[in-house]
C-alpha positions as CSV (number, residue, x, y, z in Angstrom):
1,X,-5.3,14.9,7.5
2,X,-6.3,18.2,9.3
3,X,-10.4,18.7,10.0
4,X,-11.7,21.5,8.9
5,X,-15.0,22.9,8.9
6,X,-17.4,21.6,6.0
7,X,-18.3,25.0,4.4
8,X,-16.3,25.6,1.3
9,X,-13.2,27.9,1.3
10,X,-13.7,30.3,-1.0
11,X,-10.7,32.0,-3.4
12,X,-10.6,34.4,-0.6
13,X,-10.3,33.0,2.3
14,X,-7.4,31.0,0.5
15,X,-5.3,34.2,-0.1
16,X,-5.9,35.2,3.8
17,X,-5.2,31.7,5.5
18,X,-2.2,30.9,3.5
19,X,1.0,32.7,4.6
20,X,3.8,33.7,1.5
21,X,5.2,30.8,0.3
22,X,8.4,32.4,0.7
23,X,7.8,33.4,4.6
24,X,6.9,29.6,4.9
25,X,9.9,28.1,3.0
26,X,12.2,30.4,5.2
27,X,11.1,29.4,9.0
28,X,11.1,25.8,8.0
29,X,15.0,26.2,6.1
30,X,16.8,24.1,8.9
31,X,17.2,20.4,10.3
32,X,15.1,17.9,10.7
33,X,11.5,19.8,11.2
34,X,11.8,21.2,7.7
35,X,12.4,17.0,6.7
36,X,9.3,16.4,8.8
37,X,7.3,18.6,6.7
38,X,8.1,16.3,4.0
39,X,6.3,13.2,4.8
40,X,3.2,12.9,3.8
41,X,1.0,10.8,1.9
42,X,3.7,8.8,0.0
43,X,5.2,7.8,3.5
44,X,2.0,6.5,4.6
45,X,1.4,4.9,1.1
46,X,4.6,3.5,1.5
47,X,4.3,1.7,4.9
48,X,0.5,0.7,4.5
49,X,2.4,-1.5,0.6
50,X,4.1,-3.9,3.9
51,X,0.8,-5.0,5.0
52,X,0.1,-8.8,5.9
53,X,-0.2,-9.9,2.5
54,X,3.0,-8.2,1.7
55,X,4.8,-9.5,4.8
56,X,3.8,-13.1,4.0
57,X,4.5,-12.6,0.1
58,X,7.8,-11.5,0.9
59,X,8.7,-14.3,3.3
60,X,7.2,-16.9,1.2
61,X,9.9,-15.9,-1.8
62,X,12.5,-15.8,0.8
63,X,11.1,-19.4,2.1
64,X,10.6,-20.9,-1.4
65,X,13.7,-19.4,-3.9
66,X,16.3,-18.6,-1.5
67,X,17.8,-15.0,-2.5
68,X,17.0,-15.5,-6.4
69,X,13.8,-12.8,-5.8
70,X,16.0,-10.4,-4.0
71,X,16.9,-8.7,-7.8
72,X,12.9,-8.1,-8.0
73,X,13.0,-5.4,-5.4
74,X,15.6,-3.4,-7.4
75,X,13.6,-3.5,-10.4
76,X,10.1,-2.6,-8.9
77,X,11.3,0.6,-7.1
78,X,11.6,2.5,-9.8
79,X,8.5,1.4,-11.5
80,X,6.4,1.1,-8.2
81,X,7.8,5.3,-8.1
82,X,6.7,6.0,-11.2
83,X,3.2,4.8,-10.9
84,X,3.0,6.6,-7.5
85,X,4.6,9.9,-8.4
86,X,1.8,10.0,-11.5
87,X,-1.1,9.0,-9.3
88,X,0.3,11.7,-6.6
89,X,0.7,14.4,-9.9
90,X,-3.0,13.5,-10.9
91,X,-4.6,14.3,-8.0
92,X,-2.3,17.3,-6.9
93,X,-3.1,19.2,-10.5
94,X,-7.0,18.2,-11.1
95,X,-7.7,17.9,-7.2
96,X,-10.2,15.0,-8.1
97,X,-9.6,11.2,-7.6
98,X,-8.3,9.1,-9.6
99,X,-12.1,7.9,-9.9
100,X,-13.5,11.3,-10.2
101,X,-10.9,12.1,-13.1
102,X,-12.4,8.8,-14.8
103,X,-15.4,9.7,-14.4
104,X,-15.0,13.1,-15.7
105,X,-12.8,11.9,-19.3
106,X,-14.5,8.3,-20.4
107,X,-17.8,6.8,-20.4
108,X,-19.8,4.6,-17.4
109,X,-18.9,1.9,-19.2
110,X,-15.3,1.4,-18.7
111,X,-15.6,3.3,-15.0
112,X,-17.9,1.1,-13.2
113,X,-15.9,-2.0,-14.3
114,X,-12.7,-0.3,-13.4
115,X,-14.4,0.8,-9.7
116,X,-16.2,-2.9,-9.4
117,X,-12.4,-4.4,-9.7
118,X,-10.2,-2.3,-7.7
119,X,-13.1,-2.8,-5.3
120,X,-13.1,-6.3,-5.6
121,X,-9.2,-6.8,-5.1
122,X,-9.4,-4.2,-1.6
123,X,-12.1,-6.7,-0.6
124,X,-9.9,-10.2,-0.8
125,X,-6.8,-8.0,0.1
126,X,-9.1,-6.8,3.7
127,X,-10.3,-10.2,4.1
128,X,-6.8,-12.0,4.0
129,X,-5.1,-9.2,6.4
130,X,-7.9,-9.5,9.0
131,X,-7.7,-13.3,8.9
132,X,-4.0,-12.8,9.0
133,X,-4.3,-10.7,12.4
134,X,-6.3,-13.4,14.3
135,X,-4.1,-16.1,13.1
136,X,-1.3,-14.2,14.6
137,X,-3.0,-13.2,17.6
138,X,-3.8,-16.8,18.5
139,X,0.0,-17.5,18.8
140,X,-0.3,-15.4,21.7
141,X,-3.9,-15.5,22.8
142,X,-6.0,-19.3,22.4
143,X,-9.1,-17.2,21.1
144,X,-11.5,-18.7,18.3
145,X,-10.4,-17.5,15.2
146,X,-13.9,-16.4,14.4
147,X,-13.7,-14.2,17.5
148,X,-10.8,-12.8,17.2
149,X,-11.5,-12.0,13.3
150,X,-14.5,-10.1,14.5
151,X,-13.1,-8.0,17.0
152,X,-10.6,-7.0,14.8
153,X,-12.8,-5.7,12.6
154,X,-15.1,-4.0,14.8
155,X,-12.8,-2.1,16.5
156,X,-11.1,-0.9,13.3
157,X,-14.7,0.0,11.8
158,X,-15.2,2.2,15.2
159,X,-11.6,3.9,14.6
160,X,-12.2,4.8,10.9
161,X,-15.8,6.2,11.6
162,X,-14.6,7.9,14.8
163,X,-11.4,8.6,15.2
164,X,-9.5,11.2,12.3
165,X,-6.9,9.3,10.7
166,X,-4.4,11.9,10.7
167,X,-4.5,10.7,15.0
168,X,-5.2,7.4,14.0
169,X,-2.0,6.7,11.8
170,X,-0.1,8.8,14.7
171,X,-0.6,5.8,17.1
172,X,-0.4,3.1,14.9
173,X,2.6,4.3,13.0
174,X,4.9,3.2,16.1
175,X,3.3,-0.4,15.8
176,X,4.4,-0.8,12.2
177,X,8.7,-0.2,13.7
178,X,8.1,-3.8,14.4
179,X,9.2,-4.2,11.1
180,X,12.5,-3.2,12.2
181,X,12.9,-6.3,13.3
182,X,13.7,-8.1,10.5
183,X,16.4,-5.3,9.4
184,X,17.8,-6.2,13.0
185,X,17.4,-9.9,12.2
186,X,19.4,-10.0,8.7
187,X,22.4,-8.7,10.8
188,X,22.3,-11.7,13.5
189,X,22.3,-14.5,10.6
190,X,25.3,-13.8,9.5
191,X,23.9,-13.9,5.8
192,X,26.0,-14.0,3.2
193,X,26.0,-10.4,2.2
194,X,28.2,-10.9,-1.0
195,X,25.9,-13.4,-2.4
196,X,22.9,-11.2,-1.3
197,X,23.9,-8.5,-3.7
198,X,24.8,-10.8,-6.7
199,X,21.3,-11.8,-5.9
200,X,19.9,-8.2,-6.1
201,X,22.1,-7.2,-9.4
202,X,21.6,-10.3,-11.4
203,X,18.3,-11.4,-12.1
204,X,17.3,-15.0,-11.9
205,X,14.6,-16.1,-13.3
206,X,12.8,-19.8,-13.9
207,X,10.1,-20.5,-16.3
208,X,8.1,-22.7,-14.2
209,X,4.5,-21.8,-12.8
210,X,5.7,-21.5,-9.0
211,X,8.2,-19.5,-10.0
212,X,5.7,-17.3,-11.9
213,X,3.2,-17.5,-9.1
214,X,5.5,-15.7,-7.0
215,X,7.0,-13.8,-9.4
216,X,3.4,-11.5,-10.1
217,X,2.6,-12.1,-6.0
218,X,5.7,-9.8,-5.3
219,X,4.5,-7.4,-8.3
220,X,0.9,-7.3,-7.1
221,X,2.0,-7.1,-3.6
222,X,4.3,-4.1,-4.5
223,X,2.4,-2.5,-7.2
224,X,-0.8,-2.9,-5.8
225,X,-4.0,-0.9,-7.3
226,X,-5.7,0.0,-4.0
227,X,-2.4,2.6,-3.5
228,X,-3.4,4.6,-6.9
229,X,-6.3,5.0,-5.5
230,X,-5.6,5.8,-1.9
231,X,-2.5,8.3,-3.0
232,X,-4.5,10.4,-5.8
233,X,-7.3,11.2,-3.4
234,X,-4.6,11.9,-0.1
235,X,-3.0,14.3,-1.6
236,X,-6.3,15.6,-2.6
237,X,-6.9,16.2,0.9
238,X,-2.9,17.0,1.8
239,X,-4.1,20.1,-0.6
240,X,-7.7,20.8,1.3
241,X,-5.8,20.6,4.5
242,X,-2.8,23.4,3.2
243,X,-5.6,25.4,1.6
244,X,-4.7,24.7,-1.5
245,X,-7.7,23.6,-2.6
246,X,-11.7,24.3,-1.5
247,X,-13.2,21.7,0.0
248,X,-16.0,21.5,-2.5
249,X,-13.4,21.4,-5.3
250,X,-12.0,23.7,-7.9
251,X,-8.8,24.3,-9.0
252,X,-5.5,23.7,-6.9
253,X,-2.8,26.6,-5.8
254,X,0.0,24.6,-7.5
255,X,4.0,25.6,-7.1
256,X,6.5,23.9,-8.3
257,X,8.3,23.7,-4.7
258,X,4.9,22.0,-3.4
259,X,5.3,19.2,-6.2
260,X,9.1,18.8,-5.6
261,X,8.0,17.9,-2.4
262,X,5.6,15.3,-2.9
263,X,7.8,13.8,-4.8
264,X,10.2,13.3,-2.6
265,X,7.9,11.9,0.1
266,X,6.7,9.5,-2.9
267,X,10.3,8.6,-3.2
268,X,11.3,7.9,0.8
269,X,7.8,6.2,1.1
270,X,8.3,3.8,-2.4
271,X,12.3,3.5,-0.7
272,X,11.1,2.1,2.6
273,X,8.4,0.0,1.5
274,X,10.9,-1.9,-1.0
275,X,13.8,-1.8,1.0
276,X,11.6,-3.3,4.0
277,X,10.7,-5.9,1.1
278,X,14.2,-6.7,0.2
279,X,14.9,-7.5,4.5
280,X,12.1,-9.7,4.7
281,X,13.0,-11.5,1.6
282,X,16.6,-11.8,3.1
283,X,15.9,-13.2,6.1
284,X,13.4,-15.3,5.1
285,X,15.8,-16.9,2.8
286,X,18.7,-17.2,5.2
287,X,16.4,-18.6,8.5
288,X,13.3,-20.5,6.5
289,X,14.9,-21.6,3.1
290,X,18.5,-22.6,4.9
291,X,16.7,-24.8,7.5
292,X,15.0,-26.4,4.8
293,X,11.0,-24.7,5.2
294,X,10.1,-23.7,2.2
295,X,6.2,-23.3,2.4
296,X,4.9,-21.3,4.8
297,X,1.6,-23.1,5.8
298,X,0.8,-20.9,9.0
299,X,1.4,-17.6,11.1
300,X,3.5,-20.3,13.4
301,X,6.1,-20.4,10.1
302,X,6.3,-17.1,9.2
303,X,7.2,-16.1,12.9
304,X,10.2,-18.8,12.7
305,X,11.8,-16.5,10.8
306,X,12.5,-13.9,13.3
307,X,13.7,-16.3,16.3
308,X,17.7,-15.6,15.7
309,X,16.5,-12.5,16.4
310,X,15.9,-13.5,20.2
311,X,18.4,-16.6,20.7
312,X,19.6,-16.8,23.9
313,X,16.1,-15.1,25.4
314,X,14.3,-17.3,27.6
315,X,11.2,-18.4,25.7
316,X,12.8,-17.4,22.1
317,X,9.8,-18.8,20.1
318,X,7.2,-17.1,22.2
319,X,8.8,-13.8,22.1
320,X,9.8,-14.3,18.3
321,X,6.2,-15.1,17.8
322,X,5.3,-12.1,20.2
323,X,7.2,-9.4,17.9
324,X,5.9,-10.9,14.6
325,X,2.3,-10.3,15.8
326,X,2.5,-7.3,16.5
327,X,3.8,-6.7,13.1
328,X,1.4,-8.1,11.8
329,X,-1.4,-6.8,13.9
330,X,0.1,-2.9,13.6
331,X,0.1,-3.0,9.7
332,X,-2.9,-4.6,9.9
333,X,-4.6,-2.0,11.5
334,X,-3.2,0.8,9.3
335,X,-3.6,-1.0,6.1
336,X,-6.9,-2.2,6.4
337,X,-8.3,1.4,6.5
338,X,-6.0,2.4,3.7
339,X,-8.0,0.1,1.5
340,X,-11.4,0.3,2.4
341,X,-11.0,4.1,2.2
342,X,-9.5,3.1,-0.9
343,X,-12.7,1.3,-2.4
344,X,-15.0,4.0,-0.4
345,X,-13.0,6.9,-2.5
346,X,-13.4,5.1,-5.7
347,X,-17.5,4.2,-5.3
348,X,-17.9,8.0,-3.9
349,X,-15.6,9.6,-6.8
350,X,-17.5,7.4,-9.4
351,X,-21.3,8.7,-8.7
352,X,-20.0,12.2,-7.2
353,X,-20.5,11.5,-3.7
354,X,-19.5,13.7,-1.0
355,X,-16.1,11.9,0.2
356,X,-12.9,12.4,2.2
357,X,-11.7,12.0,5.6
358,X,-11.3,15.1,6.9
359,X,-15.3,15.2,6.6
360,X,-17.0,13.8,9.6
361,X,-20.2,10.9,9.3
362,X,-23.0,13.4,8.9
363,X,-21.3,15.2,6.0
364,X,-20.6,12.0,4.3
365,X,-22.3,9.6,5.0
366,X,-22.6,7.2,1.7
367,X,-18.5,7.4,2.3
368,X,-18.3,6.5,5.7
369,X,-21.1,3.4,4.8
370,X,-19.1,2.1,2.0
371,X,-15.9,2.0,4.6
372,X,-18.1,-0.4,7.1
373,X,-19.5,-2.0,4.4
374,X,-15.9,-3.1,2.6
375,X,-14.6,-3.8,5.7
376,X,-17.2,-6.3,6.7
377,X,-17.3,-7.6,3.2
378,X,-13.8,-8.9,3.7
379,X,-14.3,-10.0,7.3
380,X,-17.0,-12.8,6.0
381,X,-14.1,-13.7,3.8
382,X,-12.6,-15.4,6.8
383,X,-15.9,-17.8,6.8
384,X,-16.1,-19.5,3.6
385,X,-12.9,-21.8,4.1
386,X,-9.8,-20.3,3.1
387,X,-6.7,-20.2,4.6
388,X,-5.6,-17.2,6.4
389,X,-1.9,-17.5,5.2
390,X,-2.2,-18.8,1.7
391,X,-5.0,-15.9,1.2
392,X,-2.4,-13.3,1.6
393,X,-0.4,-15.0,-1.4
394,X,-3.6,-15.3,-3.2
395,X,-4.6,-11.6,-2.6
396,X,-1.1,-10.3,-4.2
397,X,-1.5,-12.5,-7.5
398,X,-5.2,-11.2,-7.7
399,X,-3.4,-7.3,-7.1
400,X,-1.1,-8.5,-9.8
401,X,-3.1,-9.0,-12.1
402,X,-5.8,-6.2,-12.0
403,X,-2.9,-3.8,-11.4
404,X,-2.4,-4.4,-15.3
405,X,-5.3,-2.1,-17.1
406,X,-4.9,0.3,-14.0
407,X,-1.6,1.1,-14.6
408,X,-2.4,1.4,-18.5
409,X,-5.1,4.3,-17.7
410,X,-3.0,6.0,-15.4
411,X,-0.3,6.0,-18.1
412,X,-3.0,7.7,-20.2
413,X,-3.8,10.2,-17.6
414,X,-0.9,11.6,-16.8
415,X,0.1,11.9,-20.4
416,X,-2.4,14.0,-21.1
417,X,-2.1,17.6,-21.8
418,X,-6.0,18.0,-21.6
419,X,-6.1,16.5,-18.0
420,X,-2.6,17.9,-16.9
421,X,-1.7,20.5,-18.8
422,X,1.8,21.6,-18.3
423,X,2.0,18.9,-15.2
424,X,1.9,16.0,-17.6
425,X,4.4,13.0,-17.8
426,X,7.5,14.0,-19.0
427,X,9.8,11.4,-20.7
428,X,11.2,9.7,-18.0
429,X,7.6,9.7,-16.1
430,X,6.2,8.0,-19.0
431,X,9.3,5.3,-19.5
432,X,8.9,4.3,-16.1
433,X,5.0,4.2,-16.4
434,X,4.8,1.6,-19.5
435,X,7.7,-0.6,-18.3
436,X,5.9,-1.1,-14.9
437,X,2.6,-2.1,-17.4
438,X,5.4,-4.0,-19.7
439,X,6.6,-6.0,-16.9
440,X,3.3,-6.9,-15.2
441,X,1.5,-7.2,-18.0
442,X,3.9,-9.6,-19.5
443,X,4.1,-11.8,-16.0
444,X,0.2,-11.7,-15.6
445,X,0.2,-13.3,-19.3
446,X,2.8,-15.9,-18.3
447,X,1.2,-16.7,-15.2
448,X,-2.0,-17.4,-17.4
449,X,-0.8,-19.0,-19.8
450,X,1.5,-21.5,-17.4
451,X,-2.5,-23.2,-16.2
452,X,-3.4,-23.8,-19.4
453,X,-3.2,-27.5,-19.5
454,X,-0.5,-29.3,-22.0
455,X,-1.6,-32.4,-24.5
């Protein structure tokens, strides 16, 4: 995100700032700084889907079921695209919110309960990833826990007020390569590569209720709510910052070379996070599940799973536990702005606040607030008793579940020709759209309905 000045660009000014599309498309025709130009919001949306809770989801399944989830990570891509690419396309053609499009096409009464429950999922999720960070900074560091939890969320409070995000991800994207490590790691345990695949292409499924727990954990954590959110209103901005679109609204310059390539960066940034899944699943089955761990009860566990990764290194578990921290302390830190930004959009969209961050504090105040508030919201999280690890789990199968009516007005929205016009979901959008609500909404039931007590 690019900061520009808070006065409203007018229809004018957009015609002068923007250079011929044409002009554009030919200095940026060769190599890799015309790929560059790409990325965007869907790579960030991507990376920020591996946060903690995602990270200890995945290793869990890997811990728990062996290879038998690998299959899941086929299937969601596709769907987990789909909802993005219509969440993207809803806020590239209205240049609103998903929130603000709510707002604008049903009544308070089904937007404040939609707002009140994304909000309250981005709260657990924030809690559980900033009690995952201090759990993983005390393998390094003896701290307090409650110290450590603190600082962590102070200083990201500081960054998101302070510091633009467009620098902010620039640093901390280079933290989140430590998740290289397990696609480094799966090639030093000689896994079983055959068996892998069979794994991916067959699904394998078991009706009981652990199996079903972790079944909607990996959904939830992979088709989580706070990203429609968070990618409707970036690309929002994406458009403020290419002068697409005023800053005080109207209607987006739209071409269809502009969408082609959002959708691509939707694409690469739905490909890593699943494919980054699909490793961490791997290798927690091969290094957790085939030494017989199949519960992950602490930060200590989870890190086990990257020591073939150091064999032979003096102090292997320290420096296995060193490069799983900062992981986990990198996505962290760009995660846990992606969803408080993603509550503070949907509060400010709802009652027509002034909201973004390419505004500074003064010029958005209530925005800015509701960012320090969710994020301190989830820090006291850490305080009433809950464990940091089995949060994360516990975060996913909540995301699981309220992912379900999202999804379904999403579905709804995109389909519309009132609120997309000639942008709307096309047949293949729409497929992928209500399997994804299909397939969660048919786990979240099963889940449900597994507690239910038997005479």
């Amino acid at each position: 995100m690019i900061l520009l000045p808070d006065e409203a660009i007018t229809e004018a000014e957009l015609e002068t700032t923007q250079a011929p599309e044409g002009s554009k498309r030919r200095a940026n025709q060769n190599g890799f700084s015309r790929f560059l130009r790409i990325l965007g919001p869907g790579i960030i949306t991507g990376a920020a889907d591996d946060d903690p809770s995602g990270i200890a989801t995945y290793s869990q399944a890997g811990a728990q079921f062996g290879l038998s989830t690998l299959w899941i990570m086929l299937v969601t891509y596709p769907l987990m695209t789909a909802v993005q690419e219509a969440c993207m396309r809803i806020g590239a053609v209205t240049g609103k919110g998903l929130a603000a499009v709510l707002r604008d096409r049903y009544p308070r009464w089904l937007l404040l309960p939609v707002v009140l429950l994304v909000v309250a999922a981005n709260t657990f999720n924030i809690g559980s990833d900033i009690g995952a960070m201090a759990a993983s900074t005390q393998l390094l560091v003896p701290l307090p826990f409650p110290l450590l939890a603190v600082a962590f969320a102070v200083f990201m409070i500081l960054l998101e007020v302070f510091v633009s995000y467009k620098t902010y991800v620039k640093i901390l994207k280079w933290l989140a390569l430590a998740l290289v490590a397990y696609f480094v790691t799966a090639f030093l345990i000689h896994a079983d590569w055959m068996a892998a695949l069979k794994a991916t292409f067959i699904p394998h499924v078991e009706d009981t209720p652990d199996y079903l727990f972790i079944f909607v954990a990996i959904l939830g954590t992979t088709i989580s709510p706070y990203l429609f959110f968070w990618q409707t209103s970036e690309v929002v901005e994406d458009e403020i910052a290419a002068h697409r679109l005023a800053q005080r609204g109207g209607v987006p310059r739209l071409s269809r070379p502009y969408l082609k390539r959002l959708r691509l960066d939707n694409a690469l940034g739905m490909l890593f996070s699943n494919v980054t899944a699909w490793f961490i699943i791997l290798v927690g089955a091969v290094v957790l599940h085939g030494a017989g761990i199949t519960t992950i009860n602490s930060a200590a566990d989870a890190a086990r799973a990257l020591e073939p990764l150091v064999q032979g290194f003096p102090h292997a578990g320290v420096l296995a536990k060193l490069i799983f921290s900062v992981g986990i302390i990198g996505i962290g830190l760009l995660s846990v702005p992606v969803l408080a930004g993603s509550s503070s959009y949907a509060i400010s969209e709802a009652f027509n606040w002034n909201e973004g961050l390419f505004r500074k504090f003064k010029a958005a105040r209530a925005f800015y607030i509701i960012i320090i508030v969710s994020t301190l919201a989830g820090l006291l999280m850490n305080f009433i008793g809950l464990d940091p690890i089995k949060a994360l789990v516990l975060t996913a199968v909540f995301n699981g579940i309220a992912a379900v009516p999202l999804i379904l007005l999403v579905a709804i929205l995109s389909s519309s020709r009132k609120v997309m016009g000639e942008y709307r979901s096309g047949i293949w959008s729409r497929l992928g759209l209500w399997a994804a609500w299909a397939m969660m909404a048919a786990a979240a039931v099963a889940l449900l309905w597994s507690f239910i007590p038997r005479p």
